[in-house]
C-alpha positions as CSV (number, residue, x, y, z in Angstrom):
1,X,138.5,122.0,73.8
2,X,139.9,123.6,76.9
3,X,138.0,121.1,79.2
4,X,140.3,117.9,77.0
5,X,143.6,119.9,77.2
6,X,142.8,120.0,81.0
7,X,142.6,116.6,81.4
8,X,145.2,115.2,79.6
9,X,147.6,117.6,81.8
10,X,146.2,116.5,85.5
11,X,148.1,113.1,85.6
12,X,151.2,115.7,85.0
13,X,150.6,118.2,87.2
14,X,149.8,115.3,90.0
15,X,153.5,113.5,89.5
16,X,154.7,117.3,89.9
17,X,153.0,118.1,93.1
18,X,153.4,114.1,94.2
19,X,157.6,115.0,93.8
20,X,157.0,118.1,95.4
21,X,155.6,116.8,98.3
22,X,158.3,113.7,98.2
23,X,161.5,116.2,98.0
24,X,160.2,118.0,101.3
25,X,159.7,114.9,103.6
26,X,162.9,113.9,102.4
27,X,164.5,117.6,103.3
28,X,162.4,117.4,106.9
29,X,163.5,114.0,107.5
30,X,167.2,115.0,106.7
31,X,167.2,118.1,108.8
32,X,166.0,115.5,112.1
33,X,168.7,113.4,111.5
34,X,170.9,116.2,112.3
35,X,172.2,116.4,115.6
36,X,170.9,119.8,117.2
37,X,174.2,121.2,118.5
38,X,173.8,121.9,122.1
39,X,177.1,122.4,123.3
40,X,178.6,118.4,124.1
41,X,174.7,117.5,123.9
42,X,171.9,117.1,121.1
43,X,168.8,115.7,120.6
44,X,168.1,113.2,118.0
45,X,165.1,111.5,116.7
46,X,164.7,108.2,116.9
47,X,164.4,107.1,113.4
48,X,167.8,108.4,112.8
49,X,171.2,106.8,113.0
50,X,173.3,107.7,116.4
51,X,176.2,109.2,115.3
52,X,179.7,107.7,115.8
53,X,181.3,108.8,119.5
54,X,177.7,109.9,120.7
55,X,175.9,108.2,123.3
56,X,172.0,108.6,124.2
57,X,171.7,109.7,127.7
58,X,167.4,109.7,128.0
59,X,164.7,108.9,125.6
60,X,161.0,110.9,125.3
61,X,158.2,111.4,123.2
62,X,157.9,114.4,120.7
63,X,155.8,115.3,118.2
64,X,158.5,116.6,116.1
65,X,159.9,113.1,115.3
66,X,158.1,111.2,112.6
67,X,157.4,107.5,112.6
68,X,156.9,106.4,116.5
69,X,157.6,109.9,117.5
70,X,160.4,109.5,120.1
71,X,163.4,111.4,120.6
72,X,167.0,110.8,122.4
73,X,169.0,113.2,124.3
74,X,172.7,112.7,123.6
75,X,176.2,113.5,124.3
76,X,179.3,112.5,123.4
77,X,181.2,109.5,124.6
């Protein structure tokens, strides 16, 4: 009986930890886009939109960044 109330719970418990997993690439992907304030320069990865008045200034690889895994240095304009 225990063994049946098990398995009918699994496919739930999967779309749980699936979501959990989801929401925190989400939150790690949002947190790169941020610029890292660095005074009138940040670095950005990527992936991520430059934001408006900001230009990039050098490009390198990172393992931080996901996707290609390369990074920009930026300031503003």
């Amino acid at each position: 009986m225990a063994i049946k109330t098990l398995r009918s719970r699994i496919p739930h418990l999967l779309t749980a930890v699936l979501l959990l997993l989801g929401l925190m690439a989400a939150a790690t992907a949002q947190a790169q886009a941020a610029p890292q304030q660095l005074g009138g320069s940040a670095t950005l990865c990527a992936n991520s939109p430059i934001p408006t008045g900001w230009v990039v200034t050098s490009t390198f690889n990172t393992g931080n960044c996901a996707g290609h895994g390369y990074a920009y240095n930026i300031r503003r304009a």
